[in-house]
C-alpha angles and dihedrals in degrees: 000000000000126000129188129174096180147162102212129084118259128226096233093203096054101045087049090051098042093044088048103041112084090037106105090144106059117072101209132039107191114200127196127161131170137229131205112246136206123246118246109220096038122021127253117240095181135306121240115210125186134190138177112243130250085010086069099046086047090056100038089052095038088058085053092051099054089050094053089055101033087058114026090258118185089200143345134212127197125173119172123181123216128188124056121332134183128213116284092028115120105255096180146357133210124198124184129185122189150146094252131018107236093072089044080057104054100025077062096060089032084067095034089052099049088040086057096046109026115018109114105248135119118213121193120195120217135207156167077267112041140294134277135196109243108245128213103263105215085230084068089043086045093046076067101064084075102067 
């Protein structure tokens, strides 16, 4: 199990290759990474997002650790970038490795939907008008009741 909370950028393809070679055992490797967007009333600039460290990283693992047991995982991946970043830039990654598919599947939106709700991050948006902290929407609260 790998956990990064980093400023710097990834190379998706070679974190995908890296997190799926070595696991002939496991039958399915699910991917999702997410992009910052731009907004579309008001551009983005760039959207600043801060964490405290090591709190960060526990939660973050702790997270992990509840999917690769929740759904039989042979193995978890969670990067989170912090500092300023601009549309189009990777903001996170999500790796899941697992027997079937169906549990890399849904151990993969386990960890996207508690990332989204409860990791311990604070994102500002910035634009041509100002900037805003990003609130909690209730449909990433909701996305909770699942699981």
């Amino acid at each position: 199990m790998r956990i990064s909370v980093q400023e710097e950028a990834f190379d998706l393809g070679a974190v995908a290759t890296e997190f799926a070679s070595g696991h002939k055992d496991m039958g399915a490797i699910v991917t999702f990474t997410g992009i910052v967007r731009d907004l579309p009333d008001d551009p983005l600039q760039a959207m600043e997002i801060e964490h405290y460290p090591g709190m960060t990283e526990a939660a973050l693992r702790g997270m992990a650790e509840q999917a690769v047991e929740r759904f039989s995982l042979g193995d978890a991946l969670v990067i989170h970038r912090y500092g300023r970043l601009v549309p189009g830039e990777m903001i996170m990654m999500v790796a899941t490795a697992a027997r079937h598919r169906k549990d890399a599947f849904e151990a993969a939106e386990f960890l996207m939907d508690y990332l989204k709700s409860r990791a311990p991050f604070w994102k500002r948006e910035i634009t041509a008008t100002g900037s805003e902290w990003v609130e909690s929407k209730d449909e990433d609260e909701d996305a909770l009741t699942r699981w």
